[in-house]
N, C-alpha and C positions, 0 to 999 in steps of 0.2 A: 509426661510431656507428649506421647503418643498419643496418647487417648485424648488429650487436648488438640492436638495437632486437627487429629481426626474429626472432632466432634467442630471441629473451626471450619475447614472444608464440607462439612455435611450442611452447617448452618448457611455459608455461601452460597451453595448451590441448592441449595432446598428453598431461595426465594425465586424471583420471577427471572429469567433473562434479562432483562430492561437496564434491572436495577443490578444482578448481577455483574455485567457486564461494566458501567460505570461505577460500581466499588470497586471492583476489582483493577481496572485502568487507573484510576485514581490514586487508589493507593500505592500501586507499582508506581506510577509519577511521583508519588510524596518520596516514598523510600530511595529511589535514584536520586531524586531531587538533593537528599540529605547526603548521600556516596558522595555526588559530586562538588558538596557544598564544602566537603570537611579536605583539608590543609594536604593531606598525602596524593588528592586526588588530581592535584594541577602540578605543575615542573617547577614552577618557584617554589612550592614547598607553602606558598599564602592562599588562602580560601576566596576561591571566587567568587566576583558579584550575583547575591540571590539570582535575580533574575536569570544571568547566561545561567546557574546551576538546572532552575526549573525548564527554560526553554529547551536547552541540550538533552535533560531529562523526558521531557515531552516531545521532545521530535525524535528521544530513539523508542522509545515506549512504542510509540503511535506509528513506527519506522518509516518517518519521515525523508528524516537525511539533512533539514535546514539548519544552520550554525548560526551562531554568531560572535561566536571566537573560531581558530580554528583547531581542529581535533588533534592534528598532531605537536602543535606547538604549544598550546594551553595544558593538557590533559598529561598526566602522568600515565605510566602503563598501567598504576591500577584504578584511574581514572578512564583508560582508553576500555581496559576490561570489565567495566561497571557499564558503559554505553555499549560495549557487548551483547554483554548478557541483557541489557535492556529491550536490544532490537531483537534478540530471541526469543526471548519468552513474548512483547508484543507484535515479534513475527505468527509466532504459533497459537497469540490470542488465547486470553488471560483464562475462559470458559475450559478450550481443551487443555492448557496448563493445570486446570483445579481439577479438573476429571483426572487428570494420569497420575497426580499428586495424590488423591483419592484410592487410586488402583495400587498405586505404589505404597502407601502405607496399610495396604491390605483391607482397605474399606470398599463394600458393595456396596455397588451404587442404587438407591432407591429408586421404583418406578418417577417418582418427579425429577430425580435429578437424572435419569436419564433423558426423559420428555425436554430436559433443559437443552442439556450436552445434545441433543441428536437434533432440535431445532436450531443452534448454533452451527452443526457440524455438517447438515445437509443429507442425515442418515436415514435413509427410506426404513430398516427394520432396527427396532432395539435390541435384537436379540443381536446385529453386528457390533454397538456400540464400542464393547470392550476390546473387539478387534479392529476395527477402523482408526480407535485413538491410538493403540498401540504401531500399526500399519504410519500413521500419522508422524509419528515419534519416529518410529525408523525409519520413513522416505525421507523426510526432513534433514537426520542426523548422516545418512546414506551419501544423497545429493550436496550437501557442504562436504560431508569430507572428499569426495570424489574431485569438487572444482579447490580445494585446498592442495589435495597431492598433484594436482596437474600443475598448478601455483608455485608448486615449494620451488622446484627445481630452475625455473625461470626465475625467482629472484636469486638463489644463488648464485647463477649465471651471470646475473648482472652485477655481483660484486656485495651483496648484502650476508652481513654475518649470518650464518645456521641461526642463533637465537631468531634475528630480526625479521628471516625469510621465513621461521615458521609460524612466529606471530604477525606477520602481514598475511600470510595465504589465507591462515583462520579466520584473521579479521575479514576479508573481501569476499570468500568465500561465502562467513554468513552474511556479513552485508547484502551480498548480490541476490543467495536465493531467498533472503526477508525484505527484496529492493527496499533497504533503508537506505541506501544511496550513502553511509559515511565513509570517507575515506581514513587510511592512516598515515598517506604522508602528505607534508605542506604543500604541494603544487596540485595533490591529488590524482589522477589517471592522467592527466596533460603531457607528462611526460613520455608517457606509452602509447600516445595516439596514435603509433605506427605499429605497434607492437602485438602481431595477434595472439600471438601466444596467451597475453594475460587479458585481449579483449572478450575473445572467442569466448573464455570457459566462462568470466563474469556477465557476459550477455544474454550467457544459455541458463545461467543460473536466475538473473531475472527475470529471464521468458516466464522459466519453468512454476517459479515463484507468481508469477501474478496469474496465471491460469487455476488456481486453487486448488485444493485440497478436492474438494468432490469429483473435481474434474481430474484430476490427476488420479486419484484411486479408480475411477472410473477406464482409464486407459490404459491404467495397468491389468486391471483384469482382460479389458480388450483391446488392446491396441490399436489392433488395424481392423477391427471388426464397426465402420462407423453406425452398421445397423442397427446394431448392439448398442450402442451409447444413448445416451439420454435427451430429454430436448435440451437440459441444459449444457451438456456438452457439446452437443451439435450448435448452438450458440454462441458459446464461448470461444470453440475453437474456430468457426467460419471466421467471426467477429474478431477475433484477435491476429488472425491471417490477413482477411483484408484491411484492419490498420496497418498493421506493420507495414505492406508494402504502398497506403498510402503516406504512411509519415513518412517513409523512406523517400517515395518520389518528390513531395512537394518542397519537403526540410533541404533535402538535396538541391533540387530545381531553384528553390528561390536564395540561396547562399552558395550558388556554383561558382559565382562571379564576386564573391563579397572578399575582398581582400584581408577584411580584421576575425574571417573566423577559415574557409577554406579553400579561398579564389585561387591562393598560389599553390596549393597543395599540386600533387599529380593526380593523375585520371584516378588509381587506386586509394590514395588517400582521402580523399573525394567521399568516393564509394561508399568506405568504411564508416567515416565519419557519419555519413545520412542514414545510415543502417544502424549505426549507435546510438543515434537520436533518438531517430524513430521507436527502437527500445525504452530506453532511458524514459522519453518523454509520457510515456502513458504510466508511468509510476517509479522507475528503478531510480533517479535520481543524480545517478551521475554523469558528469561529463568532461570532453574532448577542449571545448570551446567556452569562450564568456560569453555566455546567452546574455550576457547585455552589450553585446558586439554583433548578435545579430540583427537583420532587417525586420521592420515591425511586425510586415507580415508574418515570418517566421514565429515572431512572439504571438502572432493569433493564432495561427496552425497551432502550435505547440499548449497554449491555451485550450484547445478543445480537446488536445489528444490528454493532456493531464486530468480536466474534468471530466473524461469518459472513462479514465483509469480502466483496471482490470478485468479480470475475472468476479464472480461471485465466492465468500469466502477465504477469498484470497489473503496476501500479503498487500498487493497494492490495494489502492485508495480507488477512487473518486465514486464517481454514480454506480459505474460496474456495465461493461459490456452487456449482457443480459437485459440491463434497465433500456439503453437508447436501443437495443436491439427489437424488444418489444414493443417501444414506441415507433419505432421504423415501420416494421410489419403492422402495425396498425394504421399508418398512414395510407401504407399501401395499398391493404385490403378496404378502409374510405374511397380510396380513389378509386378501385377498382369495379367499387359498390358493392363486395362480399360480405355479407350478415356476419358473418365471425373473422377473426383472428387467426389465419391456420400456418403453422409452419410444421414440416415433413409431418405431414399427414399428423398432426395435433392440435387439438384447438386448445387455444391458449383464452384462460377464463377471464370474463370482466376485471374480477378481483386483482387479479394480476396487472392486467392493465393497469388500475384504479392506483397503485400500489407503485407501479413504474412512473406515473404522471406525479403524482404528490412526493416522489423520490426526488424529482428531475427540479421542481418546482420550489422546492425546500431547501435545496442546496443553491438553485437561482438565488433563491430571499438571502442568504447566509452568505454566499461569496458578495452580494450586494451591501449588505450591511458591515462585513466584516472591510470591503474595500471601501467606505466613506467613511469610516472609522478610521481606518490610518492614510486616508487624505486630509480628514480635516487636522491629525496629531503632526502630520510631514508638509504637505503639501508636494510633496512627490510626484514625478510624471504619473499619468490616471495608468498610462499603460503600462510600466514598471507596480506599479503598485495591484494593478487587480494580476500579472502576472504571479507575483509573491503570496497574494492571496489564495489563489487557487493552487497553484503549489503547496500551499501550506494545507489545506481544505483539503485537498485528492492525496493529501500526503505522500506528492512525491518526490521534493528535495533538489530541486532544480532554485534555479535563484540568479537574480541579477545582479546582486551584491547587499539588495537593500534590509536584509535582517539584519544586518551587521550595522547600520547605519539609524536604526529606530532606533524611538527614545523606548526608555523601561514599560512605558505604557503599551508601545506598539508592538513591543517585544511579547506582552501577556496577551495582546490580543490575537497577534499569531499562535500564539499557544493554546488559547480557545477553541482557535478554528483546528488547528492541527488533532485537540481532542475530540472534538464535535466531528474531524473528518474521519477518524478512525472508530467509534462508536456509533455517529449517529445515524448516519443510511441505514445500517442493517436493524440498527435495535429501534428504531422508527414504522421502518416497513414492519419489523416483525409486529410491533407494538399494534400499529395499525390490523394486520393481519387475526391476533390476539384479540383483539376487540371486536371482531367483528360477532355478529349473530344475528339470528333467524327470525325476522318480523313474521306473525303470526297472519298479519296484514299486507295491504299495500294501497298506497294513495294514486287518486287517479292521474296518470302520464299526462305532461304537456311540454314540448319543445319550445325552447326561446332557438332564437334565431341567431344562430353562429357565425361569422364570418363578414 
């Protein structure tokens, strides 16, 4: 059975990343699919309809966060604990799961399947591979248990049995740092909107979570050393600074006076609330308020900050900081008239460019298609609907109600995009990237006229 085991992990990763990575997601989708289709895994004790089993299996895989039952009233505990382990293991992404599954049953990993794992993983040498996935393993495992025992103690406080306070901390815990956004009780964190205790450590756990894995290894060897860091974490972390404190100002700003989300609150509840948005809304999922109670504009704001999602690598979704970040600095340097692309003193290659614009462009085509698709199956406000869409697509788990309200058809189509949002940026670029090679030649330059 080992040697089976083994030689099944060798054959996965011994093909291309591309395809890799879509077997791999897929079939983790069938096999949750099937947990939570079977009779012990909902509270009636009756097997729920296909579709809620594949979508809830698809949006924890993909760690979305979207429902369309809710988790604690549908789901049994070993139904809650199958959408667990779902948002786990497609927290940690199915590639580094097969690598440490590999290492753990005592198989060396071959020059290609390193080449795999280390294009996946964002590892400059191979000779780190074996310690970066294991380093990977334990930040991962370190930082959930760390926002669980700050957890535990605050739901007991509040009156929840030792069972219930230690399987809610676990739950949120990894929710937060794989920003899958599910909750485990029916009202969800609405109740705690005042409560820092249990916002703080689930906030920090999202941060930490959609700043990625490279970047996070990266910081930890050098913390406070920014010279020492990379272009991509001098990226990631400017880029995800200054959103925060833009989602914070505007989310704030334009629902300060809105009575149905935080007009009446106090100055400090205020506060809190637009600083959990501002989180939540670039991928972690959850929330304070009915984001269909807020003001339209909020729903645009909130729309850009979900499609520019995280980190690279990361747990969150959408295009990836790094992506609009390079298109930025190239705008700049256009206007500036600079021949290259330079940030702190790096020029950033054509390729890259090339790579970030057909990123940005691809998921345009796909939230467009995927939002006249469940216009023409609803007929839904356009704004509510491309809202849900992009949430679903940046896989962050935010929602106006209306997953719960499609019919089965719009239910699979958000499940498309939810996979396409979780596999397809990175295994597209990469693909792109993979493809590319060395003309021997070149044809002679002519400018069409832009603009």
């Amino acid at each position: 059975m080992l040697i089976r085991l083994r030689d099944l992990v060798d054959a996965l990763i011994g093909t291309s990343p591309s395809r890799v990575a879509i077997l791999a997601f897929a079939l983790v989708i069938v096999f949750f699919s099937a947990m939570l289709a079977l009779p012990i895994s909902s509270q009636d004790g009756h097997s729920v309809a296909i579709h809620h089993a594949i979508f809830t299996a698809t949006s924890a895989v993909t760690v979305t966060g979207l429902t369309t039952v809710s988790t604690a009233d549908q789901w049994s505990f070993f139904g809650q604990l199958m959408i667990l382990l779902a948002f786990q293991i497609g927290g940690l992404g199915t590639l580094t799961m097969t690598s440490l599954l590999a290492m753990a049953v005592g198989k060396k990993l071959g020059l290609r399947s390193k080449l795999i794992a280390q294009e996946a993983m964002n590892i400059g040498k191979l000779g780190e591979l074996g310690s970066v996935l294991r380093t990977v393993a334990v930040t991962s495992i370190s930082i959930e248990a760390t926002i669980a025992l700050i957890l535990l103690p605050r739901f007991i406080l509040l009156g929840e049995s030792v069972k219930n306070s230690i399987w809610h901390s676990i739950f949120y815990s990894v929710s937060a740092f794989n920003n899958a956004g599910f909750t485990a009780h029916s009202q969800g964190l609405v109740p705690y909107s005042h409560d820092l205790w249990i916002l703080i450590p689930i906030c920090v756990g999202v941060f930490i979570g959609s700043l990625g894995f490279p970047v996070i290894l990266i910081m930890q060897q050098n913390p406070l050393a920014f010279s020492r860091w990379n272009l991509t974490t001098k990226l990631t972390i400017i880029g995800t600074v200054a959103l925060f404190f833009i989602g914070a100002l505007l989310w704030g700003f334009f629902e300060w006076s809105n009575d149905k989300t935080i007009g009446e609150m106090s100055l400090g509840g205020k506060i809190i609330n637009a600083i959990f948005a501002s989180v939540m809304t670039r991928s972690g999922g959850f929330n304070l308020v009915e984001m269909s109670d807020t003001n339209p504009i909020t729903l645009l704001i909130s729309d850009a900050l979900m499609f520019i999602g995280g980190g690279p690598a990361s747990t969150a979704g959408g295009i990836k900081i790094t992506t609009i970040t390079v298109v930025i600095l190239a705008v700049l340097a256009e206007a500036r008239g600079d021949q290259f692309v330079i940030a702190f003193n790096r020029t950033i290659p054509d390729s890259v460019l090339r790579i970030a614009i057909s990123v940005i462009m691809m998921s345009f085509i796909i939230v467009f298609l995927g939002t006249s698709i469940i216009v023409f199956l609803t007929e839904e406000p356009l704004d509510m609907v491309i809202f849900e869409v992009i949430s679903a697509y940046a896989t962050c788990g935010l929602s106006v109600g209306l997953s719960a309200r499609l019919p089965p058809a719009g239910i699979y189509v958000l499940s498309v995009l939810m996979f396409i949002g979780r596999i397809g940026i990175i295994t597209v670029a990469t693909g792109l990237a993979l493809r590319s090679r060395r003309r021997l030649y070149k044809y002679p330059e002519e400018r069409p006229i832009i603009g």
